[in-house]
C-alpha positions in Angstrom: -13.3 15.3 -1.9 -10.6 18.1 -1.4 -9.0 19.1 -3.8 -5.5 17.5 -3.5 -7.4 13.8 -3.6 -8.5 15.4 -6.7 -6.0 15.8 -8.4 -4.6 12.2 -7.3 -7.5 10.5 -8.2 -7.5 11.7 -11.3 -4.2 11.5 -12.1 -4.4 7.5 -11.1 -7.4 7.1 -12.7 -5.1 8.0 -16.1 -2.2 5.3 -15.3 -4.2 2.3 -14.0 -4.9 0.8 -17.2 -0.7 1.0 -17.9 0.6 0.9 -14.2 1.5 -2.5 -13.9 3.0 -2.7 -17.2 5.2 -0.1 -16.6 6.4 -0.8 -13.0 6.6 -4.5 -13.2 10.1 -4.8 -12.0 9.7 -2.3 -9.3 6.3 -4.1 -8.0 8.0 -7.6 -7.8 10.9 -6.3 -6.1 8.9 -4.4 -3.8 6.9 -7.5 -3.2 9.9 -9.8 -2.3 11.2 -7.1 -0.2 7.9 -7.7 2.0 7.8 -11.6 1.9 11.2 -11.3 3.3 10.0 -9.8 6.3 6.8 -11.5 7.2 8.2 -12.1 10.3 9.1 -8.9 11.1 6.1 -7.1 9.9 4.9 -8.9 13.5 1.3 -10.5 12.3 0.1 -13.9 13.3 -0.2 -15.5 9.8 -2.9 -17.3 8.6 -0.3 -19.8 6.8 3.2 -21.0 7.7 5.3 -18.4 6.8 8.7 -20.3 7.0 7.8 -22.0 3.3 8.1 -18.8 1.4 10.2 -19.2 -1.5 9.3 -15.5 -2.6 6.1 -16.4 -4.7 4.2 -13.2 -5.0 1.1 -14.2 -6.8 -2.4 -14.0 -5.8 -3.4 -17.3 -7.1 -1.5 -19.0 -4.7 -3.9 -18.1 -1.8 -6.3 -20.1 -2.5 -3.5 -23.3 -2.5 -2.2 -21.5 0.4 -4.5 -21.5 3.0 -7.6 -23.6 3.1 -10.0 -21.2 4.6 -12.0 -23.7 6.9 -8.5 -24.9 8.5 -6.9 -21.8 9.4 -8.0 -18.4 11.9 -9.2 -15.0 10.3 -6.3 -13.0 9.2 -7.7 -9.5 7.5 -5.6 -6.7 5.5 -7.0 -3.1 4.7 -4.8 -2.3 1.5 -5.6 1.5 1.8 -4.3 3.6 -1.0 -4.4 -0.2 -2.6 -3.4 0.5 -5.8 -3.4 -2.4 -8.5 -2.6 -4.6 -5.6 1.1 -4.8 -4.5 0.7 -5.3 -0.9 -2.5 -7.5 -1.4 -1.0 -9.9 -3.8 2.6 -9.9 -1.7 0.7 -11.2 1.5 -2.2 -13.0 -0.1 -0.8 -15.9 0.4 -0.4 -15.4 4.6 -3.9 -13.8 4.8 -8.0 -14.9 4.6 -9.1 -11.9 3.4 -7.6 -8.8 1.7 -9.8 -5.4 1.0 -8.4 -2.6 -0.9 -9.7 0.8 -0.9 -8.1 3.2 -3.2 -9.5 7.3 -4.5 -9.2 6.1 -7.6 -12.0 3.8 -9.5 -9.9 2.6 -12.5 -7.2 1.0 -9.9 -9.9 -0.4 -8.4 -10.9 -2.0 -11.4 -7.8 -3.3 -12.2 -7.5 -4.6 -9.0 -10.0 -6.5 -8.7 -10.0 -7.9 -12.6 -6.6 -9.0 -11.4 -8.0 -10.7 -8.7 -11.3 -12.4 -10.9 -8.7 -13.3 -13.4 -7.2 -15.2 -10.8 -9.9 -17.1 -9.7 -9.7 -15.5 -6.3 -13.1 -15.3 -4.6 -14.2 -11.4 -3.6 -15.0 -12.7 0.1 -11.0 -13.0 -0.2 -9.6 -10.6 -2.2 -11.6 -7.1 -3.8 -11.4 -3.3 -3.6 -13.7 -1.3 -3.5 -13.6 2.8 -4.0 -13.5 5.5 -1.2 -12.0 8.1 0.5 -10.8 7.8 4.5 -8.6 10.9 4.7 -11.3 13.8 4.1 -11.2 15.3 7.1 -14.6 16.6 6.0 -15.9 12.8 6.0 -13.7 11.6 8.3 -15.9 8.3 8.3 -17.9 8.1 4.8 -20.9 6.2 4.8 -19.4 3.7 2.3 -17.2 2.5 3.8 -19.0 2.4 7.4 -19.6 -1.2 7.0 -18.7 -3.7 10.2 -16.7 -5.6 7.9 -14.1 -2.3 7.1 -13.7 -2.5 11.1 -11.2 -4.7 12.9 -8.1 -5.8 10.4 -5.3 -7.4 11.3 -3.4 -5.6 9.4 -3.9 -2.1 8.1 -1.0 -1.4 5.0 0.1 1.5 2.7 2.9 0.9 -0.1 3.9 3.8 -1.4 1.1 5.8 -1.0 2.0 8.2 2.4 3.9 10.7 0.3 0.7 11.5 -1.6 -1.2 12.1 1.4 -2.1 15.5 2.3 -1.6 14.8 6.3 0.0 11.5 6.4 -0.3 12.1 10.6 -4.2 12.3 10.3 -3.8 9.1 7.3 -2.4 7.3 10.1 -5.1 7.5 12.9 -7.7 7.0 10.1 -6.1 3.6 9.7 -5.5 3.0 13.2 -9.5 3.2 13.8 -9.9 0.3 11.3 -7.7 -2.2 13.3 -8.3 -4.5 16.1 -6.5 -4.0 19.4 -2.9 -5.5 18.7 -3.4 -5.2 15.0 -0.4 -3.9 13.3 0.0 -0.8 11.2 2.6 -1.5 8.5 3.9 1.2 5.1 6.2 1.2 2.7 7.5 4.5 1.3 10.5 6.9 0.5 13.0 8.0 3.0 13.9 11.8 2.4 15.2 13.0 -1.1 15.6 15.8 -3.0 13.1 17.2 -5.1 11.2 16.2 -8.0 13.1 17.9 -10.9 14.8 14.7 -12.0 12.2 12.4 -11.4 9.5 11.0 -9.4 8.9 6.9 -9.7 6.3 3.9 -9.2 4.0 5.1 -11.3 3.7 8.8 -11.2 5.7 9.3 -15.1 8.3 11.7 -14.7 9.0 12.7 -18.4 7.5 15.3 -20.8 4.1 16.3 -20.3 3.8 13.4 -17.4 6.2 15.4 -15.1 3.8 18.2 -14.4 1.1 16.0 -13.4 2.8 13.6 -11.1 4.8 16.3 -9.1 1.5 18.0 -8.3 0.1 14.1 -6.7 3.3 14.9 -4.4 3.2 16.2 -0.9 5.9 14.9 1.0 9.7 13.9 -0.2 9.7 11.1 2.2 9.9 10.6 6.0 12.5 9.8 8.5 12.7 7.5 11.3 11.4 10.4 13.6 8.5 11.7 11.4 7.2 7.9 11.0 7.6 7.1 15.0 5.5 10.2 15.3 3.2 9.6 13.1 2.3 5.8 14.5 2.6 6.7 18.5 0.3 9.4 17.9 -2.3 7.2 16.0 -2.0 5.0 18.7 -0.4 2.3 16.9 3.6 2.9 18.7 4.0 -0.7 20.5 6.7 -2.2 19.2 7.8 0.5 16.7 10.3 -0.6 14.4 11.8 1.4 11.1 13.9 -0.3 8.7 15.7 0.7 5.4 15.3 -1.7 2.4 18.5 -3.1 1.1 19.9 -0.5 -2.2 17.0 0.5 -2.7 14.6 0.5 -5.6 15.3 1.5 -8.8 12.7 3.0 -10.9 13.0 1.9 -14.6 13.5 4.4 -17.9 10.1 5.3 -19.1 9.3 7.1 -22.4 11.0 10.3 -22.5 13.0 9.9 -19.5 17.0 10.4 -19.6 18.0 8.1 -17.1 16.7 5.6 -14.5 15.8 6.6 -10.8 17.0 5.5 -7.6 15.2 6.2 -4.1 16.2 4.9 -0.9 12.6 2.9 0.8 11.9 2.1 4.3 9.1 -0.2 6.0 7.8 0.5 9.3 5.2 -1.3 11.7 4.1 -0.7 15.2 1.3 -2.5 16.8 -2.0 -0.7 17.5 -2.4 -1.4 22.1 
């Protein structure tokens, strides 16, 4: 693993078993923002998505979509996290698999998901690293079933990528043809001096360790288009900015709350 992952790993590996605690708000915002634009994101649904009422929770997959009644619909939820973008479509989808660098997000993704009662042939993540351009394709996670997703999805997680560009081919090999390629992230800001959100701690003796998980101060509508016709994945390209915003709540030691600007993109793999 090189060294930037590294750092990232271990960095989430010290916030997982607080994460969602902390970022509670800013998850469930985040996750109404995306069920309010299922039918943008451009995905054929597994269930009717003109009931939503905004229901984010996991559980509600299995009432959602009787598996023997409805087609395969399959999400990689790469850079997974506890689970925002899994638990946000789980209700739309058959299967979700996250992959994350860090083992104790893992964990608390998939207790989340046992806790839940949510089978692991529909919801679990498993641990591994795509974007080592050493190990561009790691025997763990070589198996047929990490192949040919619906839907391949990163929230909040490009920024922390060393080469978002190669990140983005990576999960363009995992979809099907006409699968759609789909991230949420920052658009561009200033630096971190006064604060870096979702997770990353921006106070005290946090501050030195999230800035150095940074590597990008968001992307504009040009570096994303880039990015997604170059992996392939440019049909249909859209770039969208996400209402006011998301504010990042006061944590311990921090002066004042944060604000940053978020977009969502998709474009469709040809």
């Amino acid at each position: 693993m090189a060294e930037f992952a590294a750092k990232n790993r271990d960095y989430f590996n010290n916030e997982a078993a607080q994460y969602n605690g902390k970022f509670e708000k800013t998850i469930q915002a985040i996750m109404e923002e995306i069920q309010q634009r299922l039918d943008w994101i451009g995905v054929d649904w597994a269930s009717d998505t003109s009931s939503s009422d905004g229901e984010s929770s996991a559980a509600a997959s299995s009432a959602a979509k009787p598996s023997s009644e409805k087609k395969t619909v399959r999400l990689l939820d790469y850079a997974c996290g506890t689970g925002l973008v899994s638990r946000a479509l789980a209700p739309y989808l058959t299967q979700s698999i996250g992959v994350d660098i860090s083992e104790n997000m893992v964990q608390v993704y998939n207790t989340s998901a046992e806790n839940q009662g949510i089978p692991t042939s529909e919801m679990r993540a498993i641990a591994g690293d795509l974007l080592d351009p050493a190990n561009a394709d790691p025997e763990s996670l070589s198996s047929p079933e990490l192949y040919d997703f619906d839907i391949a999805a990163v929230g909040l997680g490009f920024h922390h990528f060393e080469d978002p560009g190669f990140a983005a081919k990576q999960l363009s090999k995992r979809l099907k043809s006409g699968g759609v390629l789909f991230i949420i992230d920052f658009l561009p800001h200033a630096g971190l001096g006064h604060g870096h959100g979702h997770g990353h701690g921006h106070g005290g003796k946090e501050a030195h360790g999230a800035v150095h998980t940074v590597k990008h101060l968001g992307f504009s509508e040009q570096d994303v288009k880039t990015m997604f016709e170059e992996a392939g994945c440019g049909e249909g390209f859209e770039y969208v900015v996400v209402g006011k915003g998301i504010v990042f709540r006061k944590q311990d030691g921090e002066r004042e709350e944060m604000k940053r600007s978020v977009f969502m993109a998709r474009g469709r793999k040809a």
